[in-house]
C-alpha positions, 0 to 999 in steps of 0.5 A, a space after each residue: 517107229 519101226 520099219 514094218 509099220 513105216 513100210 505098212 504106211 507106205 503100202 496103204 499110202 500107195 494103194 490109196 495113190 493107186 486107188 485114186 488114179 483108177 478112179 480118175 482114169 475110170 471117170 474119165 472113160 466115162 466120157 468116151 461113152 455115149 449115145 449119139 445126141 452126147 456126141 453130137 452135142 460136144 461136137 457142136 461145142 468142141 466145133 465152137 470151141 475150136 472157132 472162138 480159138 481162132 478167132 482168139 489167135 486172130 485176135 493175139 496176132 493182130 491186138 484188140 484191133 480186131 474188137 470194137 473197143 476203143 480209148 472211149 469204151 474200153 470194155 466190152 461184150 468180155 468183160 459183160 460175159 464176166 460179170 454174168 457168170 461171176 453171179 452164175 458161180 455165186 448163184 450156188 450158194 443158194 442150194 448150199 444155205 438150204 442144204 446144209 443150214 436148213 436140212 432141206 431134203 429137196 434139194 439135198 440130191 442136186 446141190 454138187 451138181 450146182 457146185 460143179 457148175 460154180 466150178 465151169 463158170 469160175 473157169 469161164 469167169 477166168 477165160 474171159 478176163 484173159 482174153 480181154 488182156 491186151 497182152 495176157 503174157 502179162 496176167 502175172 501182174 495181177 497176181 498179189 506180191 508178184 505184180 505191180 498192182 498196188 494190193 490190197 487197195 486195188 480191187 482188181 487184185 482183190 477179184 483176182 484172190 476171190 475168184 481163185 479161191 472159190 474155184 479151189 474150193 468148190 473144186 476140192 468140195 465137190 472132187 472129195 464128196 464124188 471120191 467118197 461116194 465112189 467109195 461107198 463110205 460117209 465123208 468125214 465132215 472135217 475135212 468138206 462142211 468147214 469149207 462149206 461154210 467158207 464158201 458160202 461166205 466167199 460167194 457172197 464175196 465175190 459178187 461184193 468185190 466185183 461190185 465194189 470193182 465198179 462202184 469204187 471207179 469214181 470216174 464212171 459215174 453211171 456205177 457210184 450207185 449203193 444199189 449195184 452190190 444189192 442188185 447184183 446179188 438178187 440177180 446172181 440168186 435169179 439167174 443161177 437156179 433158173 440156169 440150173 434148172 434148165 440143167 436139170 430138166 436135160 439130165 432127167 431127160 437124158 440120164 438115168 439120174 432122177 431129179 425130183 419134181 420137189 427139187 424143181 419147185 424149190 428152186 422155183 421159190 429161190 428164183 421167184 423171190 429174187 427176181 422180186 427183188 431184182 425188179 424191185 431195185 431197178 424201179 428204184 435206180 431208174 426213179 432215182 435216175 430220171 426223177 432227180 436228174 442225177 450225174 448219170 442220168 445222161 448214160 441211163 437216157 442213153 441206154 433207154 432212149 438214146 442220145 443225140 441219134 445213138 441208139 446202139 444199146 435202146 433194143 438191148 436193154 428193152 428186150 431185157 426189161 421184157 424178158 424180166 417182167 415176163 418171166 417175173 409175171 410168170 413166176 407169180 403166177 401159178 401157172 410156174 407151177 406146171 415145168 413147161 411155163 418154168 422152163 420157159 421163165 427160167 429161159 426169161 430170166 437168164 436172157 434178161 439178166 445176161 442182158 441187164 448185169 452184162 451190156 446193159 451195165 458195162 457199155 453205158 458207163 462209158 458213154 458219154 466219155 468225160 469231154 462229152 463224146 458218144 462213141 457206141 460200141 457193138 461187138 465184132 464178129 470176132 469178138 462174138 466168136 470168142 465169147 462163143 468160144 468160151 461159153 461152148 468150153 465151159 459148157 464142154 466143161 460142166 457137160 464132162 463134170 455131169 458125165 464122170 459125176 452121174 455114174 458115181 450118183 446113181 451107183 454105177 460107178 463105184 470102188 469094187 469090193 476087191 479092191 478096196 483096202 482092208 483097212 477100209 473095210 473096218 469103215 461100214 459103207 455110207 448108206 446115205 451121203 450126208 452131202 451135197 451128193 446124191 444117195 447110191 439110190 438116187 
């Protein structure tokens, strides 16, 4: 190889390094620039943000005093939070199948957006683990050859791998098809739809380990029941597209990014079909529970109608029940149809099943302990405080995604003619992003 054509790679190697910095440095001027409402709202959140890190710091300084867990329940509100938005991250995989498997055109235009969101939850997924640490200087031991869990058998390694991974790869999704639209040319499928295709076999195994994590706890008899993976994935494909939507009503609002009423409706149908299901296998594991009488038949009475004068999580689980059945009620209706009653359903389902996947499933296991005690647990105010915290950092995330991603969407920000490289322009550019990315139209 000769010099002049090492040093000819080695200049188109460096513009490319540049190119790619000037990219990242003009999205992120995007943030800086907003109208009033978008200020005021990553106020609010920075201003949560700063309160759960303290409430943290309290929390680091003192021990897991400053929360309501204890020997008897030693989970709580964290890791309720965690198991929510593990189904959230997965949720995204619903927008992927259509698009990519089925060709669906109505949802082409909003897929990314959902994948930018399995990236802010996985981050939140992460956060709460961590916090939940008694000594989070020791989360390397976690971490498969260099910890002292015993891997592959234990499952906690196992969400450890999942959970890292499909953060790589939606990041490396979605980061490689917003730099290809910024440069106005069609992605080279090689390099985005086999990690398409993994992830969506990831999302389904993320949820699959999270429940094999409390299935395989022989100890807790309240979660040895086959139904929880299946439960846990019809209310991932619930609460997922009904938070998106929510979403996507907001930037239609505020942004100049269209979003089709097709879009909404379609997600719709995901969300009706699942909540379906969800419903469905909790009348199931109740008939099964209070029928038969079976081991945990004592958490479940707990739960619904309390135990010995405890009652701590009875309004908990009825507020769910009554936020699932009217959303459900609503989404067969055809009155779902109309974006005021969806949004009010999709505000339904992501209450109920916060509820539901969360307190409702992590606290009863734990109740009553194995020598028959009953030691409630209600979150502290610290302990809201931190959860507070990093919900208002993942939705700071999602919202700086939304910000740097938009522009380039909708083809305001793009890689200018005079820049680019002249081997690049032997590339015609891409009329039509054949991704989960909106067109430069739209």
């Amino acid at each position: 190889m000769s010099r002049r054509h090492l040093y000819r790679r080695a200049t188109v190697a460096y513009h490319r390094a540049l190119n790619y910095l000037v990219f990242l440095g003009r999205c992120g001027s995007e943030l800086l620039v907003g109208g009033p409402g978008y200020f005021a709202w990553m106020g609010i959140l920075m201003t949560l943000a700063l309160l759960g890190l303290n409430a943290y710091c309290r929390q680091i300084v003192y021990g897991l005093y400053t929360t309501a867990m204890t020997d008897q329940v030693s989970w709580g509100i964290y890791i309720a939070n965690f198991t929510f938005l593990v189904g959230m991250a997965a949720s995204s995989v619903m927008l992927v199948i259509p698009v990519y498997i089925y060709k669906d055109e109505a949802l082409k235009h909003v897929v990314i957006l959902g994948e930018l969101l399995a990236v802010a939850c996985i981050t939140m997924c992460l956060l709460f683990v961590t916090v939940d640490l008694g000594r989070p200087d020791r989360f390397w031991h976690l971490v498969p050859g260099l910890g002292k869990f015993h891997w592959p058998v234990s499952m906690l390694t196992w969400d450890v791998i999942v959970l890292n991974g499909y953060l790589l790869l939606n990041a490396w999704i979605c980061g490689y098809l917003i730099y290809a639209e910024y440069r106005q040319r069609k992605p080279t499928r090689r390099f985005y739809i086999p990690f398409v295709f993994i992830s969506v076999f990831w999302a389904l195994s993320i949820q699959g380990v999270e429940a094999f994590l409390y299935v395989g706890l022989g100890g807790r008899p309240f979660w040895n029941s086959a139904v929880i993976a299946p439960r846990f994935l019809a209310s991932a494909f619930a609460s997922g597209p009904a938070f998106l939507v929510l979403t996507l009503q907001l930037i239609r609002r505020f942004t100049s990014y269209e979003v089709e009423d097709a879009a909404l409706l379609r997600l719709r149908q995901v969300i009706q079909i699942s909540m379906v299901f969800t419903v469905f296998l909790l009348i199931c594991e109740l008939f099964t529970e209070f029928y038969t009488g079976a081991n945990h038949v004592v958490s479940v009475m707990y739960l619904f109608f309390g135990l010995d004068g405890h009652y701590g999580l009875v309004s908990w689980i009825w507020v769910a029940l009554v936020c699932e059945v009217t959303a459900l009620v609503l989404l067969l209706l055809p009155v779902s149809r109309s974006l005021l009653y969806l949004d009010i359903a999709c505000v339904f389902v992501v209450v109920g099943i916060w509820i539901d996947k969360g307190m409702g499933l992590i606290v009863p296991a734990f109740i009553p302990t194995p020598l028959g005690e009953i030691v409630e647990y209600q979150p502290t105010l610290n302990e809201w405080l931190v959860s507070w915290g990093i919900w208002a950092f993942g939705l700071m995330l999602y919202t700086a995604f939304l910000k740097m991603t938009i522009p380039v969407l909708t083809g305001k920000l793009r890689l200018h003619q005079a820049n680019r490289m002249p081997h690049a322009l032997t590339h015609a550019p891409s009329k039509e992003l054949v991704a989960p990315a909106a067109t430069a139209e739209g």
